[in-house]
Structures are given as C-alpha cells and as structure tokens.
C-alpha positions as a Markdown table, in Angstrom:
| # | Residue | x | y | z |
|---|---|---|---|---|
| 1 | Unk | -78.3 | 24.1 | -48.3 |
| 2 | Unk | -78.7 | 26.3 | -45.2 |
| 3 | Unk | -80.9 | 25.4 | -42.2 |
| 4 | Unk | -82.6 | 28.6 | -40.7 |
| 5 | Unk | -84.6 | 27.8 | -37.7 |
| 6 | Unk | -86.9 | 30.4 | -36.3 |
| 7 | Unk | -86.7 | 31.8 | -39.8 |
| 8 | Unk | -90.1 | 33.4 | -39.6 |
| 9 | Unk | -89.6 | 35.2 | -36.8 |
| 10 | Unk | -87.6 | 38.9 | -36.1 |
| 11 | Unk | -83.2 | 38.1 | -36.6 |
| 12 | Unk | -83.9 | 34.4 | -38.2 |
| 13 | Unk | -85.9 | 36.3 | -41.4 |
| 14 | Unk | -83.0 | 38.5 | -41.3 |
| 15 | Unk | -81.0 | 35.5 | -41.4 |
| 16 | Unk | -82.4 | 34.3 | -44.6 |
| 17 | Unk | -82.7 | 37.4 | -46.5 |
| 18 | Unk | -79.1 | 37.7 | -45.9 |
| 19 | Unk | -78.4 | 34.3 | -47.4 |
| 20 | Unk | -80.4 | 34.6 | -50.0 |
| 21 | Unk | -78.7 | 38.2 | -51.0 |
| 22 | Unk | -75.6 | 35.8 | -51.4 |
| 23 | Unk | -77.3 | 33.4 | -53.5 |
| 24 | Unk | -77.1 | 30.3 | -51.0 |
| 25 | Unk | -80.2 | 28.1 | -51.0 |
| 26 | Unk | -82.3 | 28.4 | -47.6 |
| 27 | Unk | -84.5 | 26.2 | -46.0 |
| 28 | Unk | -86.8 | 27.1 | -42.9 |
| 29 | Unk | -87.9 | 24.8 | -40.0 |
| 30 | Unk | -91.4 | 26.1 | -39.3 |
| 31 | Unk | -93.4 | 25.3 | -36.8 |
| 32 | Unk | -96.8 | 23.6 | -37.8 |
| 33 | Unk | -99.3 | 26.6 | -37.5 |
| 34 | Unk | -96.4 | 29.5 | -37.0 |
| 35 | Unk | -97.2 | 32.7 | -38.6 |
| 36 | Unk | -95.1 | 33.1 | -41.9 |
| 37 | Unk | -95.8 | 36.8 | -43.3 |
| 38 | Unk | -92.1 | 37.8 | -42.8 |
| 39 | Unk | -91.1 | 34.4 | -45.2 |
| 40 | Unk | -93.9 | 35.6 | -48.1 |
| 41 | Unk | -92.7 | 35.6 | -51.2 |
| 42 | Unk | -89.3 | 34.4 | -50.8 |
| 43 | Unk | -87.7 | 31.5 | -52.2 |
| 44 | Unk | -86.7 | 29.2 | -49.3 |
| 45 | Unk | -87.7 | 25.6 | -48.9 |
| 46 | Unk | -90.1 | 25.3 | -45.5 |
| 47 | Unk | -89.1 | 22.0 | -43.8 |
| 48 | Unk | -92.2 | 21.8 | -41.1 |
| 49 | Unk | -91.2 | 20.6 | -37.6 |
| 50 | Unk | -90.5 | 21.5 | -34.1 |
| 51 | Unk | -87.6 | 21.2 | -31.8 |
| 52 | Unk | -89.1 | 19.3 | -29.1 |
| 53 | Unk | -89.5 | 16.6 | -32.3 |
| 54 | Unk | -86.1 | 14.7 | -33.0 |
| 55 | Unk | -87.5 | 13.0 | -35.7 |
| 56 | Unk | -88.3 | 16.5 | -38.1 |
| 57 | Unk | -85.6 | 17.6 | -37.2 |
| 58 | Unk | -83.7 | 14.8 | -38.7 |
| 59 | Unk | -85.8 | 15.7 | -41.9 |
| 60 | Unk | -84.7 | 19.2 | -41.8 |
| 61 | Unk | -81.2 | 19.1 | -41.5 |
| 62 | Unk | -80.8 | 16.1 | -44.4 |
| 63 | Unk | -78.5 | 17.4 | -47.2 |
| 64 | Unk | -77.7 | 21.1 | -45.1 |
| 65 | Unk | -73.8 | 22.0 | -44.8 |
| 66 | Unk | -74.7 | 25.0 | -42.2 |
| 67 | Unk | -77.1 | 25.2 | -39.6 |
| 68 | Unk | -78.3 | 28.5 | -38.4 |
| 69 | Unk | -80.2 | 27.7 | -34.8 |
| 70 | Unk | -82.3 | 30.8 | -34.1 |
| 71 | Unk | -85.2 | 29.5 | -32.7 |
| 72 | Unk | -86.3 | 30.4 | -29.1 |
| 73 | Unk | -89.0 | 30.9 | -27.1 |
| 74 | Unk | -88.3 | 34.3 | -26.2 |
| 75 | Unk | -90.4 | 35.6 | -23.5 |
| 76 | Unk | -90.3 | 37.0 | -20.1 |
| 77 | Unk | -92.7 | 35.7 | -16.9 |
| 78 | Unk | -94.0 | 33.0 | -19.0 |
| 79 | Unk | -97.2 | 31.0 | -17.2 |
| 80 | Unk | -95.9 | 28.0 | -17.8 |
| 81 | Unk | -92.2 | 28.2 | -17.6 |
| 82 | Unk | -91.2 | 24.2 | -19.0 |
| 83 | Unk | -91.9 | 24.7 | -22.3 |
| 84 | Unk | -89.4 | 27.9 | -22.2 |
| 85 | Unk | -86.9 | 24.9 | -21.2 |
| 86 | Unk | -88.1 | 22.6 | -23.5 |
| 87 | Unk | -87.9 | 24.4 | -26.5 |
| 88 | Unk | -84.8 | 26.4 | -25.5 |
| 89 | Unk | -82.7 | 23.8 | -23.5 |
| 90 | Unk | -83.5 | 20.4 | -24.4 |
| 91 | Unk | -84.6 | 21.6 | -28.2 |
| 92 | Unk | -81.5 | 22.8 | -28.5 |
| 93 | Unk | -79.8 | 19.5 | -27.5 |
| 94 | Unk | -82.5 | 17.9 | -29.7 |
| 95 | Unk | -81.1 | 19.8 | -32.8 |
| 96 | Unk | -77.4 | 19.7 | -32.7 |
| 97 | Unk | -78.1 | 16.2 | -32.2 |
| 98 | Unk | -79.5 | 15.8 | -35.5 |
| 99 | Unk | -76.8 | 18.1 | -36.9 |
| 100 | Unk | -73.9 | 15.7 | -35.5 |
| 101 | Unk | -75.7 | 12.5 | -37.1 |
| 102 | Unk | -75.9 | 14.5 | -40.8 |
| 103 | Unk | -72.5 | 15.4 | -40.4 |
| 104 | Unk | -73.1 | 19.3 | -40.9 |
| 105 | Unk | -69.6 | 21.7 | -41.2 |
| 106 | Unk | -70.8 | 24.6 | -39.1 |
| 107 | Unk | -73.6 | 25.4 | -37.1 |
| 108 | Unk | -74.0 | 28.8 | -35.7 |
| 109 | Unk | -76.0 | 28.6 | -32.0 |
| 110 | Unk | -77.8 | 32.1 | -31.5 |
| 111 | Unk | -77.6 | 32.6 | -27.8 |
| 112 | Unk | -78.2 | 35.7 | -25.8 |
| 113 | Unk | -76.3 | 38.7 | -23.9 |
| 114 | Unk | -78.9 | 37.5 | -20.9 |
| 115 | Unk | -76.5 | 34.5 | -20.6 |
| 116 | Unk | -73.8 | 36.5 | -20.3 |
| 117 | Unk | -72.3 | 37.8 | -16.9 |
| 118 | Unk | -72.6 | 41.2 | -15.5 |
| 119 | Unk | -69.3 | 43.3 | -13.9 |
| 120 | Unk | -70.3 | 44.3 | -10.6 |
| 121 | Unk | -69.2 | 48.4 | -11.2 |
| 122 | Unk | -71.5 | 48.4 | -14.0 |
| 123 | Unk | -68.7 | 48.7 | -17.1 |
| 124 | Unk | -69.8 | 46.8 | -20.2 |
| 125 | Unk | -69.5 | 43.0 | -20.1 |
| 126 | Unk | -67.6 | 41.1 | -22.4 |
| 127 | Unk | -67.6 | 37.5 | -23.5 |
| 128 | Unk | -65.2 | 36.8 | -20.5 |
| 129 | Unk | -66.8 | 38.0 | -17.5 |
| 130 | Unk | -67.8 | 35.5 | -15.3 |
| 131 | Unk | -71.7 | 34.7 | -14.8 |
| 132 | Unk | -73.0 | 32.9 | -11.7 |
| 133 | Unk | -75.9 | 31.1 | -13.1 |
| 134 | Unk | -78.1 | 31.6 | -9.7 |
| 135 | Unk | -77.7 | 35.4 | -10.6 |
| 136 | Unk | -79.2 | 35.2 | -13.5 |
| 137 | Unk | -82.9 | 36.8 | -13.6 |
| 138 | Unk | -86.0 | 35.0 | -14.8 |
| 139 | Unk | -86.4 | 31.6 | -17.1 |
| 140 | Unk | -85.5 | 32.7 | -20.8 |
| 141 | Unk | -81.9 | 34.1 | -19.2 |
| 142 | Unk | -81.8 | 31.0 | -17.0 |
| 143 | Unk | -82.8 | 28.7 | -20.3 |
| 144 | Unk | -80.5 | 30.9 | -23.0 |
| 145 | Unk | -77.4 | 30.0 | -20.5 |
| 146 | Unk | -78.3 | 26.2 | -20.3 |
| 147 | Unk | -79.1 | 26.2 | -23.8 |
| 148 | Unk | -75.6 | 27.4 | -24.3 |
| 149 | Unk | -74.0 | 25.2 | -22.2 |
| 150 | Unk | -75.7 | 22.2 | -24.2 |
| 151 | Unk | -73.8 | 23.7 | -27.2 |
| 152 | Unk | -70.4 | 24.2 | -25.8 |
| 153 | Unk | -70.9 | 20.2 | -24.8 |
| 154 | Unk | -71.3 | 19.7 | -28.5 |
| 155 | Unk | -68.4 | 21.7 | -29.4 |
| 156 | Unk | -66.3 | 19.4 | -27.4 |
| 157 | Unk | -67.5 | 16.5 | -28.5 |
| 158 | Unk | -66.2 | 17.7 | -32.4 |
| 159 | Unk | -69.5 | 19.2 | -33.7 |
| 160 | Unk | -68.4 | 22.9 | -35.1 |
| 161 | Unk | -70.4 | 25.0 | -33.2 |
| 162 | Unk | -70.1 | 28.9 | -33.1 |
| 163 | Unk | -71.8 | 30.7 | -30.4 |
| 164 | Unk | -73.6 | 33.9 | -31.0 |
| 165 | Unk | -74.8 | 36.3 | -28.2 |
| 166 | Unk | -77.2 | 39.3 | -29.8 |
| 167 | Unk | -78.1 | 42.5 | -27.5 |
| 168 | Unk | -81.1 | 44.0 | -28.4 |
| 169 | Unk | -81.5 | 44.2 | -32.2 |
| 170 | Unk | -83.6 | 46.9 | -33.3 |
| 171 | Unk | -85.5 | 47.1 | -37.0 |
| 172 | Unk | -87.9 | 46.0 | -39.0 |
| 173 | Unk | -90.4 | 42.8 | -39.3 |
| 174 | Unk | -90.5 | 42.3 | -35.7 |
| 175 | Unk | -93.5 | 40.7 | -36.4 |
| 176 | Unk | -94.8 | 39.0 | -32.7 |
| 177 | Unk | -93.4 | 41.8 | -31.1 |
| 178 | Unk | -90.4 | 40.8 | -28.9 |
| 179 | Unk | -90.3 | 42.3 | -25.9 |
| 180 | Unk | -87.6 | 45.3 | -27.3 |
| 181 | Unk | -90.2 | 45.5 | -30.2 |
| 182 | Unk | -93.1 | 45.8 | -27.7 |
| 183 | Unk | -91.3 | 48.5 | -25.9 |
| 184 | Unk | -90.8 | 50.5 | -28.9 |
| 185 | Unk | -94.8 | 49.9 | -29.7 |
| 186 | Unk | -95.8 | 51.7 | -26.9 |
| 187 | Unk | -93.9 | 54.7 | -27.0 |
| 188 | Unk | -95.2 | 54.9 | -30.3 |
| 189 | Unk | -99.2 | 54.2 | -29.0 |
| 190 | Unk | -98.3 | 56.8 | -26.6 |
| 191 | Unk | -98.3 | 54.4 | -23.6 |
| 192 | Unk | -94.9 | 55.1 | -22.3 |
| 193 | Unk | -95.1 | 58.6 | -19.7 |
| 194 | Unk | -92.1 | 58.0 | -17.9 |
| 195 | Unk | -88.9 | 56.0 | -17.6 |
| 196 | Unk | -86.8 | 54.1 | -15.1 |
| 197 | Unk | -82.7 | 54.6 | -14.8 |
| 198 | Unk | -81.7 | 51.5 | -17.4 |
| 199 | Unk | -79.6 | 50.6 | -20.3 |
| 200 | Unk | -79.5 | 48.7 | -23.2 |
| 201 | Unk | -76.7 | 48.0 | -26.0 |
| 202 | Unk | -78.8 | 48.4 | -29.2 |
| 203 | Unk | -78.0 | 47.3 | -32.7 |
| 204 | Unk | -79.6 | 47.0 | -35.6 |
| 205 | Unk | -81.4 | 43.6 | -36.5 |
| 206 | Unk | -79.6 | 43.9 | -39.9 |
| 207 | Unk | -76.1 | 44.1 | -38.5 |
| 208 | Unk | -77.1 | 40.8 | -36.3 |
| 209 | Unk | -78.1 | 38.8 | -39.3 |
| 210 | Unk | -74.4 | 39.8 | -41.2 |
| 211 | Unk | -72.8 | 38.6 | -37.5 |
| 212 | Unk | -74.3 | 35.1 | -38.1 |
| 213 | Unk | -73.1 | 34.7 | -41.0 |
| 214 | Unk | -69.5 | 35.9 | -40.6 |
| 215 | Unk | -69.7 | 33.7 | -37.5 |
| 216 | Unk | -70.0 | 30.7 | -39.9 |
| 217 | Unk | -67.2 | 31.9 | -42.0 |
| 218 | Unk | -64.8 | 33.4 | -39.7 |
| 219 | Unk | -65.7 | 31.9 | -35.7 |
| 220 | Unk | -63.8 | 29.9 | -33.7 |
| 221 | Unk | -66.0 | 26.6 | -33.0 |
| 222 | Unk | -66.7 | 26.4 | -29.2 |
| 223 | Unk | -66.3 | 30.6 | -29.0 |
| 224 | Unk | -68.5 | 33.0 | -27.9 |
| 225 | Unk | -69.4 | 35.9 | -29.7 |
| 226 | Unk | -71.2 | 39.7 | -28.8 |
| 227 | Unk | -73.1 | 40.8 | -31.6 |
| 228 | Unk | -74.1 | 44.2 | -30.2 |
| 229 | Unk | -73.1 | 47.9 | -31.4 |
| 230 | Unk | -74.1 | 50.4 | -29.0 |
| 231 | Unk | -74.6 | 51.6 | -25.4 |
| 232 | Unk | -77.8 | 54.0 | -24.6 |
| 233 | Unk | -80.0 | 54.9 | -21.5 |
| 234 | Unk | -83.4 | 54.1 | -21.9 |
| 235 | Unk | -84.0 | 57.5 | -21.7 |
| 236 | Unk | -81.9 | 58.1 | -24.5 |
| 237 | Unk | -83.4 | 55.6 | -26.6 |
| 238 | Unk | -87.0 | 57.3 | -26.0 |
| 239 | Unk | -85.3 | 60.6 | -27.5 |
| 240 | Unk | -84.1 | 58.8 | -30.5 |
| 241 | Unk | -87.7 | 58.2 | -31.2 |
| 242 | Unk | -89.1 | 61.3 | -30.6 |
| 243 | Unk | -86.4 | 62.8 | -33.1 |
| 244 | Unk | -87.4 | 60.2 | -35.5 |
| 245 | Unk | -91.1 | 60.4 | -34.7 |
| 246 | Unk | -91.8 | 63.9 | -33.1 |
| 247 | Unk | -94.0 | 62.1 | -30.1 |
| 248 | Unk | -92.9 | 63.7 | -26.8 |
| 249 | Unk | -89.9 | 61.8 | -25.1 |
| 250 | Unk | -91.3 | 60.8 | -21.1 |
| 251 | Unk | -90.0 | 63.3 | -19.1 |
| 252 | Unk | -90.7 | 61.9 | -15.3 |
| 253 | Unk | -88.4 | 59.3 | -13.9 |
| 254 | Unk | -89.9 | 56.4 | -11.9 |
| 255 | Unk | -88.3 | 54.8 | -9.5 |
| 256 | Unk | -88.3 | 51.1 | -10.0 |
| 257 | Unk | -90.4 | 49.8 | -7.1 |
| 258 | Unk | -93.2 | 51.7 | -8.2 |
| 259 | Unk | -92.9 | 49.1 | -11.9 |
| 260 | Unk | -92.3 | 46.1 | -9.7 |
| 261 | Unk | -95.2 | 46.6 | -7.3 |
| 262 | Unk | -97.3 | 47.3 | -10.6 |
| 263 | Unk | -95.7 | 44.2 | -12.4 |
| 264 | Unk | -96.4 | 41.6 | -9.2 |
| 265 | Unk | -100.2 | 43.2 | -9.0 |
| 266 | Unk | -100.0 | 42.1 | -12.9 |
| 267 | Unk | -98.7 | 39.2 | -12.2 |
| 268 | Unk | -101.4 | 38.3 | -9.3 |
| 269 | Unk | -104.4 | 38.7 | -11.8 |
| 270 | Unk | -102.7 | 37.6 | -14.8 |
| 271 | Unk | -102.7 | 33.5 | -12.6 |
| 272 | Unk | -106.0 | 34.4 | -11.8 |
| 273 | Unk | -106.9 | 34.9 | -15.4 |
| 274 | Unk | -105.0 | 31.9 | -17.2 |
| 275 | Unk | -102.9 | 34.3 | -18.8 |
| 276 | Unk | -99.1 | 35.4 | -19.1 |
| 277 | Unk | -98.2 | 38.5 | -17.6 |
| 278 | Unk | -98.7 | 42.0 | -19.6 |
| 279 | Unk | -96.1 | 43.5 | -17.8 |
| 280 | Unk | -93.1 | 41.0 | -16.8 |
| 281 | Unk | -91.9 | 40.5 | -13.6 |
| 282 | Unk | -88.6 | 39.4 | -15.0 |
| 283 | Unk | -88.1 | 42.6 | -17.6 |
| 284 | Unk | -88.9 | 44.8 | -15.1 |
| 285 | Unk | -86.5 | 43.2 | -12.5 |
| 286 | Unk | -83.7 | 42.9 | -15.3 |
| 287 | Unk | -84.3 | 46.9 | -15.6 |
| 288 | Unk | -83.0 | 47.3 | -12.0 |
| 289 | Unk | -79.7 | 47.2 | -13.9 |
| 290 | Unk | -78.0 | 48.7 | -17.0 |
| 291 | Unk | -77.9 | 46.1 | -19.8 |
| 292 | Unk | -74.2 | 46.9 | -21.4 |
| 293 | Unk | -71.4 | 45.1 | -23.2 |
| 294 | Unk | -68.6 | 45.3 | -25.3 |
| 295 | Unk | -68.7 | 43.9 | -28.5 |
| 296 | Unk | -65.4 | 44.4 | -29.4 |
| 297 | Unk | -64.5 | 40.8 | -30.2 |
| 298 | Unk | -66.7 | 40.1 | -33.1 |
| 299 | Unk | -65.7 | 43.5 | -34.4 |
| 300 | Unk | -62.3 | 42.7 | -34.8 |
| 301 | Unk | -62.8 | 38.8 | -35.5 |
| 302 | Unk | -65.5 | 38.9 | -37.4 |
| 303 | Unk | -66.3 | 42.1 | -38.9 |
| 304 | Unk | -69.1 | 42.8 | -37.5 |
| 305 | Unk | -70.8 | 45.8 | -38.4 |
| 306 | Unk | -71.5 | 48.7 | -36.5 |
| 307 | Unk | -73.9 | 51.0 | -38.7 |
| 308 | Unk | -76.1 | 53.4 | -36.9 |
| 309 | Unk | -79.0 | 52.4 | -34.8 |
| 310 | Unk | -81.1 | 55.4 | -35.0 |
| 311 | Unk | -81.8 | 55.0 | -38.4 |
| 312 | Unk | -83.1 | 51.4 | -37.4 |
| 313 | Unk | -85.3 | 52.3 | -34.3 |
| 314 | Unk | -86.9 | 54.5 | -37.2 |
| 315 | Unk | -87.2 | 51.5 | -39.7 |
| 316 | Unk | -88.7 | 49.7 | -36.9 |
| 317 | Unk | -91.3 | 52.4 | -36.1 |
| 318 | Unk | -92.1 | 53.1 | -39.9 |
| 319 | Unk | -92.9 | 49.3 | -39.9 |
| 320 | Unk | -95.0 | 48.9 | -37.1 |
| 321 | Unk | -97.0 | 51.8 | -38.5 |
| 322 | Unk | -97.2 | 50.5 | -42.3 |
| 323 | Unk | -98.6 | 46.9 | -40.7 |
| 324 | Unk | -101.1 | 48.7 | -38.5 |
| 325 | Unk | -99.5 | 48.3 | -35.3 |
| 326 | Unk | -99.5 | 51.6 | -34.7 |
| 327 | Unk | -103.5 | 52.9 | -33.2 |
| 328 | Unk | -104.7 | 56.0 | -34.9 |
C-alpha cells in the first residue's frame, strides 16, 4: 500500500494516477471536509485525517511500505500565518513520526524550490547553493525550508527519506487554484495587462508526479532533488498562452513598486476585512527576482522527465475552461 497525502489536491492526484497506472494500491489522507473532485471515480482507499492529528495519522500509515508526503498549505500572505507552520513544519514532523513507528521503507518528502537558495548573479540554482534562511521571503518559503529540515533530521536518525523540491508545475486539475494556477486564470479572464521582469522554471505537473516516484525507486535517502524542466520569463510564459489561446500577450512592463504599493494597499484592507490578501505581498516580493534552477540532478539520477511545457500550460487552460473557470 502507498500513502498519498494531499492526494486531492494539484501534484498529489498526479501522484496517484501515476501509481495507480502501475497497478500499486493507493490510499489518500483526506482532510475531513477537503474537496475531492480530482479523487472521483478512482480506486484508492481514503484514510480521513489531518496532519496536525498524530493519532490518524497512525491510522493512515498502518500496513503502507511508501509514503508519499505532499500535503501543504500552500499559500502566500496568509492572515493567519501559524497554521502555515503547523501544517507544514510541525505536521510534517507529526507524519514521519508515524512513518518511523510503522516501520515504512521509503518516504518521499515533497518540498519546494522556495527552500532552496538563490546565486547572487542570477544563474540557475541548484540543490547545492547555499540558502540563508533570514533571506528567505514570506511564511510558506520560510515553513517549506523548516519543514525540510524536520526531514533531513529524520533521515539521520535511519528513516529513508527522499527529498523532493518541485518548481512550478504546470497542467491540469489544479483544482483550488495554486497560486501558478491562479496566475494562469487570469490571463485567461483577461485580467493580466502587463507584466513585471521575472522568471520561473516551469514543468509539467505530469513530469513532477513520475519525479516522486523515481525518487522512491532510485533517490538517495537524506538527498535533495529538483524536479523542474525549464527556464522562461514571465513574459515568455504569457506568449506561450496567447499561442495556445490567441488572447493578446500584455504588452506594457510594470515596474515592480507600482505591484507592491498595490499589493500593501491590498493587504491594508484585506486586515480590515478579515480576509487573506487577493494579491500577495509575498508573490509579488518573490517576483523582484527571477525564479531559476537547474534540474540537472534528478535528470541524470533519476530520470526525470523533461517533456514540453507548452503543451501543458495548454492542458491547464483547456481545463480551467471545461470546469468553468474560465468567465464568458
């Protein structure tokens, strides 16, 4: 049996549609009251618990030989910034714990390329540059590294964990949106008329679930992998899907304090409203720098794949439309 965690959301019901494509049984920790439309009509067991709660996740893990830890609270200038922590940090803690007791053989810990560090003359990072923690922007980068560092602290103590670190994974089912989903929603409801300078390395959700599992076949416990593909401009992206979409591409370049003085006005009304921010503080500061790395390592050791991401910003945008994301 194979533990998926997060497995309704965006990469974790990749996750099991990629096990399940190799016949291997699947079961799902699900939060009580999650949304499962991306785990309808499959055949995976749902074991219902959270990772703030030791005790289902003792449950959950009973009889599994591989652990698949995708789970997160992924989101960016959060109101209430402990529960990031909570689920990302200490949840994470809470699980390999329970993984250690049932004596599991491999558990794959998805992290994030916002742990990772950034080379000062704006090359592509690797898995070996060096990251100073107090540069890291905003909670879910601050709580993906500590969350990381609770599973290298397993690793050592014998538990065989392999470390995953996705870039920005681009397809289908991204039901919640994500905040790279979110971005792709509103150039496609026409609510994206300019641009700032930035960069992301894209690749496509697909590709991400095969890394996890070749990281439970072929990773080193206690190593880090980059499960990325390619390097593109935002600007770059944006033309991707207008060719796929034939909606005008922004042509104006902002600078970037005009989206940070909007983003802290947002951020004013959205305390005064109870409310997360619509437009992140965080994402827009992370923008301020070109988001690229080299994900070299888990080509050669692993095999990861590297298949075109156009063709998946267009399966993303075909799906957003077919599940009425899309207005008009």
């Amino acid at each position: 049996m194979n533990l998926v965690t997060g497995g309704p959301g965006f990469v974790g019901s990749h996750i099991v549609r990629a096990l399940l494509a190799r016949g291997q049984p699947v079961r799902c920790l699900v939060r009580p009251g999650s949304r499962r439309t991306n785990l309808d009509g499959l055949p995976v067991e749902v074991a219902v618990g959270d990772l703030t709660d030791p005790p289902s996740l003792r449950e959950a893990v009973r009889g599994c030989r591989a652990v698949y830890h995708c789970a997160a609270d992924y989101r960016l200038g959060a109101r209430r910034p402990d529960a990031i922590y909570a689920s990302n940090v200490a949840g994470t803690d809470n699980l390999l714990r329970a993984a250690a007791d049932a004596a599991v053989e491999r558990v794959v810990h998805t992290s994030s390329v916002g742990a990772l560090g950034r080379r000062p003359d704006g090359r592509p990072a690797d898995e070996n540059t060096p990251v100073r923690p107090e540069s890291l922007i905003g909670d879910y980068k601050k709580s993906k590294y500590e969350g990381e560092c609770v599973a290298r602290e397993w690793a050592g103590r014998g538990l065989p964990v392999v470390i995953v670190n996705p870039s920005t994974p681009v397809g289908e089912r991204d039901v919640k949106p994500t905040p790279t989903g979110k971005m792709i929603l509103d150039f496609l409801n026409r609510k994206m008329p300019a641009y700032v300078e930035t960069g992301l390395n894209l690749i496509d959700v697909r590709d991400v679930a095969e890394g996890h599992l070749l990281a439970a076949e072929r990773g080193r416990a206690g190593e880090r992998y980059i499960l990325g593909n390619r390097n593109m401009t935002l600007k770059e992206i944006f033309d991707a899907l207008s060719g796929l979409t034939g909606i005008p591409s922004p042509k104006w370049k902002l600078p970037h304090w005009i989206p940070l003085a909007a983003a802290g006005a947002d951020l004013v009304l959205s305390r005064l409203r109870g409310k997360d921010p619509s437009i992140p503080l965080e994402g827009v500061r992370m923008a301020r720098h070109a988001m690229y790395f080299d994900a070299s390592r888990a080509v050669a050791e692993l095999g990861l794949p590297q298949n075109d991401v156009v063709p998946a910003l267009g399966r993303a945008a075909r799906w957003f439309e077919a599940n009425g994301y899309v207005r008009g």
